[in-house]
N, C-alpha and C positions, 0 to 999 in steps of 0.2 A: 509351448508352455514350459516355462525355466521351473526346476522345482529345488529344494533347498534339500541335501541331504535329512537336515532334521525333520523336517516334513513328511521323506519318504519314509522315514524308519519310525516315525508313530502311525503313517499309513500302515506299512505293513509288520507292526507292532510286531519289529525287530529294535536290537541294539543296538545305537550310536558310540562306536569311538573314535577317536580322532579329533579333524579340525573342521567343522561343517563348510561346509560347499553350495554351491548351486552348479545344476549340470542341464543340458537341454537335449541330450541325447544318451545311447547305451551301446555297447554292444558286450559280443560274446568270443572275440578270438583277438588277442591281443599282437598279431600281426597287422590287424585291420583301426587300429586305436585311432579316432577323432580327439584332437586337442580338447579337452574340457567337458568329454565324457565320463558316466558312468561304466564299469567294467562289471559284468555278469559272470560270476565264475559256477558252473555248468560242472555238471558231473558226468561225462561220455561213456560210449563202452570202450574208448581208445584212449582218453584222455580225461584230466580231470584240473576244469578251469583253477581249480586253489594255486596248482602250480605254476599256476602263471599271471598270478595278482602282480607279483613286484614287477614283472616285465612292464606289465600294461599300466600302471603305475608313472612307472620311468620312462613311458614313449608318451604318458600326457594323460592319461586318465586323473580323473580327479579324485576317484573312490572305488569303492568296491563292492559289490554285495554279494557276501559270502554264506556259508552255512557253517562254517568255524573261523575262527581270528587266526590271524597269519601276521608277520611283520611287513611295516609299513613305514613308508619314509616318513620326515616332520610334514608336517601341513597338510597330507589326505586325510580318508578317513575310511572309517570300513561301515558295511551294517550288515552285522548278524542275524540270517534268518533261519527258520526251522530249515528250508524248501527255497534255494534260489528259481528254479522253474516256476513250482505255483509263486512266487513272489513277483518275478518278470508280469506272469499274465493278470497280476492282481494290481501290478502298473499301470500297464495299458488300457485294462478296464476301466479305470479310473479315469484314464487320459480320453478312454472313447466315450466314454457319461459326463464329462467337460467338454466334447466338442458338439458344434449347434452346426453344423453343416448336413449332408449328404454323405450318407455311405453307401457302397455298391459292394456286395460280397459276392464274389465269382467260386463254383464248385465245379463238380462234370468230372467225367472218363477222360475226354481230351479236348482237344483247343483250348484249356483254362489260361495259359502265359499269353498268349496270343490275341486272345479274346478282353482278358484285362489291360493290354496293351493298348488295343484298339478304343478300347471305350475310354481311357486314360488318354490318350490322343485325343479324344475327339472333343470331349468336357475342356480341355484346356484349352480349345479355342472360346471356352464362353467362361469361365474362371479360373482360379489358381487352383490345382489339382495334383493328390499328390497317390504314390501306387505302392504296391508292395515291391520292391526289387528284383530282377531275376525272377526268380522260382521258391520265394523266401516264403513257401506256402504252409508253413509243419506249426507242432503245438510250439516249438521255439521262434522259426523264421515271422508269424502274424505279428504276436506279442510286440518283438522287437520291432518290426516295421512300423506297429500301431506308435509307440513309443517315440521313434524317430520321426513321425509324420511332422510336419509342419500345422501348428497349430491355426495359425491364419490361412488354412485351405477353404474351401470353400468343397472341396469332395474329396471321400477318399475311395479308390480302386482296391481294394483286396481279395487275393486271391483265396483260394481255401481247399489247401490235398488229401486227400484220405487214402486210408490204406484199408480200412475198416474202421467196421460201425462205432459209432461214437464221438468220431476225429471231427466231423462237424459238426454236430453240436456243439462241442466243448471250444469250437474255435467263433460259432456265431454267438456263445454268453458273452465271447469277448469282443467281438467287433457289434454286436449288433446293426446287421445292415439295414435298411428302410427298403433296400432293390436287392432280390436276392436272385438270382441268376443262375442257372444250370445250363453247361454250355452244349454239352452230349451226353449220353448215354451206352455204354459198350461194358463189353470185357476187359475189369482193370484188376492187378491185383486181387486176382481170384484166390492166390495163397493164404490170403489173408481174410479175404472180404467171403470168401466160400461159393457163392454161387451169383449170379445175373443177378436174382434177387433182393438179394443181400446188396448189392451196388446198387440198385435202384434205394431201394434205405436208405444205403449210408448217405446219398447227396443227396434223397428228401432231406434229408436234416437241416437242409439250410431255410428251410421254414419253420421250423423249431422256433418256440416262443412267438409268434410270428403276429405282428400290430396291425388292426385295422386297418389304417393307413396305411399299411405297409405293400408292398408288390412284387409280385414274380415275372419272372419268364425262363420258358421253358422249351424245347425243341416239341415241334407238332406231333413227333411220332412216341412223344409218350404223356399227352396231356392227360389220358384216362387215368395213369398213375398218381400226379395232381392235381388233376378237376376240383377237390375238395378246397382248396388254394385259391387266391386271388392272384391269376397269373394271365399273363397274354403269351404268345408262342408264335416261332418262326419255324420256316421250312416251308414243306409241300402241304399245299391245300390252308395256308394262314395266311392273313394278310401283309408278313413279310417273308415272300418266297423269289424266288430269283427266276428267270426266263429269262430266254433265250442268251444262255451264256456260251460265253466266247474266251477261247484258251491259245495260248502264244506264248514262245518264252519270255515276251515282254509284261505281260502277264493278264488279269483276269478281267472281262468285263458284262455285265447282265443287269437286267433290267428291275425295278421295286415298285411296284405302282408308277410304272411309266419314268421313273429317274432312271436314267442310263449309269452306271456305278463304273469306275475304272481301278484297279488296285496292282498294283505294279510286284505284282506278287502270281507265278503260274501256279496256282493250286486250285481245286476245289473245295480243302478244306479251310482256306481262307474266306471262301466265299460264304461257307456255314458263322466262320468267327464274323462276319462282316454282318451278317443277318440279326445273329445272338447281340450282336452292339446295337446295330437300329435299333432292335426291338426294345434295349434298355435307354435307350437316348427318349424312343416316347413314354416309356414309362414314367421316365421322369418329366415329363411335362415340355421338356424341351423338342425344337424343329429338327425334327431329325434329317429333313429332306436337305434345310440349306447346309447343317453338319458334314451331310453326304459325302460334298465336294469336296472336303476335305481327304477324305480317302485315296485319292489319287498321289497325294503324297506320303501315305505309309509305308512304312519300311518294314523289310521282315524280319522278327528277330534272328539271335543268334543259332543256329542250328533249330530251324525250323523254315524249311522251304526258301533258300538262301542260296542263288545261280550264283554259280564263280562261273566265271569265262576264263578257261583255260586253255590257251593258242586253239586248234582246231576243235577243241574237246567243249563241253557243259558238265559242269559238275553240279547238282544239287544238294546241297547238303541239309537234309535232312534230320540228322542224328541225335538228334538234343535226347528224343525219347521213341518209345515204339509201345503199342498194345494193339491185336487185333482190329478195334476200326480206323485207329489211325493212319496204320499199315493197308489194310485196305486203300483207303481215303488217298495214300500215294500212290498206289498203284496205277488204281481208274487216271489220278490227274496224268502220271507218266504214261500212259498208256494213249493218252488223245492228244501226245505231243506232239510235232513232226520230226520225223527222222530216226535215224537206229538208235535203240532204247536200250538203256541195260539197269536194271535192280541190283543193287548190291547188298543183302539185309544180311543183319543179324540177329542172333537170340532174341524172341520176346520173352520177359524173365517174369518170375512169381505171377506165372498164370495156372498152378500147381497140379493136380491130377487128370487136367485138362490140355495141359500143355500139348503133348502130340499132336490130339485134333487139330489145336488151332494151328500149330503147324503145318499140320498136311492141307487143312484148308485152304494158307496162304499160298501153298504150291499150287494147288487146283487153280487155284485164281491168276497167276503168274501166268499158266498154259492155256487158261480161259481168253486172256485178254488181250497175249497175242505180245508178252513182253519178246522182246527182239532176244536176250540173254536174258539170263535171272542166277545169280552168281549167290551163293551161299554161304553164310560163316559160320561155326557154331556147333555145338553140340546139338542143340534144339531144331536148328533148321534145317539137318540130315533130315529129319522128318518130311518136312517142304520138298526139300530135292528130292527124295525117294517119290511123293507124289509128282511132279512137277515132270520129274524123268519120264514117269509111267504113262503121263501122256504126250509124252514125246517131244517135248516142249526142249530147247536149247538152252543145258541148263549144267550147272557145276557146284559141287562143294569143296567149301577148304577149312580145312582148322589150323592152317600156317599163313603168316602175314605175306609173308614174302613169296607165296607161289600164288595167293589172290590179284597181290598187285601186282607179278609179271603179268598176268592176262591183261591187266587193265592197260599197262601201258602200252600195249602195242595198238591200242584201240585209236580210231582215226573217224573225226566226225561223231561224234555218237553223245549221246546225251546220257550223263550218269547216276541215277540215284542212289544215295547214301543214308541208311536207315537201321536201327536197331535200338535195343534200348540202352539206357545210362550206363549200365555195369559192361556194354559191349565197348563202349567208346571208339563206335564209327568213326568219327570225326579225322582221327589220328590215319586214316587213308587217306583220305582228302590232303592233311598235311604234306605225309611224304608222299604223295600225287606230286603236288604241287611244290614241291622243295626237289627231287626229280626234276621234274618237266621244265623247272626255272622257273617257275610264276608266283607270285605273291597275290594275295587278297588285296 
């Protein structure tokens, strides 16, 4: 949908100056500027977009919308608004009450990148299909996706994060989806969110305002929570549950009502995002059986269940993120892998007066399931190790990079998991793993 700058700035009864424009896209960091976009200048707690109108500007932005006038070369334009943030989402709103397609809003504790990946996969073998980017899941990254979507889709995939209560609602007035989806349930940002509770809430929200028509799904082990909902459910004991699955480094394979599934992905919790997608493929009225076979060619994303083949070695990379069941959820898969196993985590973060628990519980579980090694990073997961050790389990901490990864490198044969959450930034061992060892991705 091309919109004319004068257009947008009686939409959001702001200011016109300059040289009106037409723009079909936005964004918000003027390092990332698309030729004959609009440029959002954002007020950060680190940064503050005004400062950086002229750059984006002069790398090809065609405008700006600002919250004060700044100078501008001949031929842009600016529009002044009270509020570039609520101005973004009062775009997009617009953009989503002019589109006649399919929307699918994804929420949940974890699998949510993974999960909208997969269903964005799977629709675009039967239309043009468009998703939120990355992890562009926040009150800013929806907006902009919405914004950005391709008007001639025929669906759209958006994701939806929370950190607390409220973050979905105020993200489903703007997308309003028709399929609203909750992918898990667990301990997320407890800091914020205060208790289980409280998370169970905040991602009901995604049935907020919620249309006749409209449809849910939800994982089987908390349907009592939204019974009151027009929703269908996967997992144990629903009619999308998985049996007799089967695990390899090659990766996962289990059965749907009799369809044999293959996903080239060794996880378990792939096999929950692969359920969470059927079960939204029928909701929407489409085959989800002959969809299925598609699954054999998805890929995993980026730091989420990702084998590097390193000479003798297996690296998993895991690290994009971490919370109690996700951590879990790798364990159990690496735990039924074949061959010498090693755990490398780190910190789970803003899990707040709870935090120790769930650390020593991940330890318990470590020495429960029989990890070969379980190597620890972190302030948080001395906790883990102090459990982990106490049952005697083969187990180490480190809070230095450099004496983590001599252990690792002497390792021969062994298969290695790499997990923690975003402010740990795992990944960076994997790196110099593998810049070390001489291998490349």
């Amino acid at each position: 949908m091309e919109l004319t700058s004068e257009k947008v700035a009686l939409l959001l009864k702001g200011k016109h100056i300059g040289t009106p424009q037409r723009f079909r896209s936005a964004c918000i960091d003027s390092r990332q500027v698309e030729e004959g976009s609009l440029f959002v200048a954002l007020k950060g707690s680190r940064h503050d977009g005004h400062d950086f109108v002229m750059q984006a500007l002069q790398k090809g932005c065609v405008g700006a919308l600002v919250e004060r006038e700044v100078p501008i070369p001949e031929g842009k334009f600016l529009i002044v608004v009270d509020n570039t943030l609520r101005a973004l989402q009062k775009l997009a709103k617009y953009k989503r009450e002019n589109f006649s397609g399919t929307v699918v809003g994804i929420a949940g504790s974890a699998g949510k990148t993974t999960t909208k990946e997969m269903i964005a996969f799977l629709l675009s073998k039967v239309g043009k299909t468009c998703k939120t980017p990355r992890n562009l899941n926040s009150q800013v990254g929806v907006p902009l996706s919405v914004i950005n979507f391709d008007s001639d889709c025929e669906y759209w995939v958006v994701e939806m994060g929370a950190s607390q209560k409220g973050d979905v609602r105020r993200l489903v007035q703007i997308v309003k989806p028709s399929v609203r989806v909750i992918t898990s349930i667990g301990e997320e940002h407890l800091e914020t969110f205060g208790c289980l509770d409280d998370v169970v809430l905040g991602n009901g929200e995604i049935f907020s305002d919620m249309h006749e028509e409209d449809i849910g799904v939800v994982p089987s082990y908390v349907y009592e929570c939204y019974k009151d909902y027009k929703v269908i459910t996967f997992g144990d004991g629903s009619e999308f549950e998985a049996r007799d699955v089967s695990l390899s480094l090659e990766g996962v394979s289990f059965n749907v009502q009799g369809v044999r599934i293959f996903i080239p992905i060794p996880s378990f919790a792939v096999v929950e995002n692969a359920l969470c997608s059927l079960a939204t493929i029928k909701a929407m009225g489409l085959d989800w059986k002959k969809l299925a076979e598609n699954l054999s060619q998805f890929k995993p994303v980026e730091g989420r269940f990702r084998v590097i083949k390193a000479g003798p070695n297996t690296l998993i990379d895991d690290s994009y993120n971490a919370n109690p069941p996700s951590v879990r959820m790798a364990l159990k898969t690496l735990s039924r892998l074949p061959g010498k196993r090693m755990a490398v985590l780190g910190d789970m973060l803003e899990l707040g007066s709870d935090s120790e628990r769930y650390h020593r519980e991940i330890g318990s579980l470590c020495a429960e399931l029989g990890i070969d090694e379980c190597v620890f990073y972190g302030k948080e997961m001395f906790y883990a190790y102090q459990e982990c050790k106490r049952l005697k389990q083969e187990c180490y901490h480190f809070d230095e990079e450099d004496e983590l990864l001599s252990l690792i490198k002497g390792k021969y044969g062994w298969i290695i998991l790499f997990k923690g959450s975003r402010g740990m930034r795992m990944e960076r061992f994997i790196e110099r793993l593998l810049n070390d060892w001489h291998f490349s991705i």
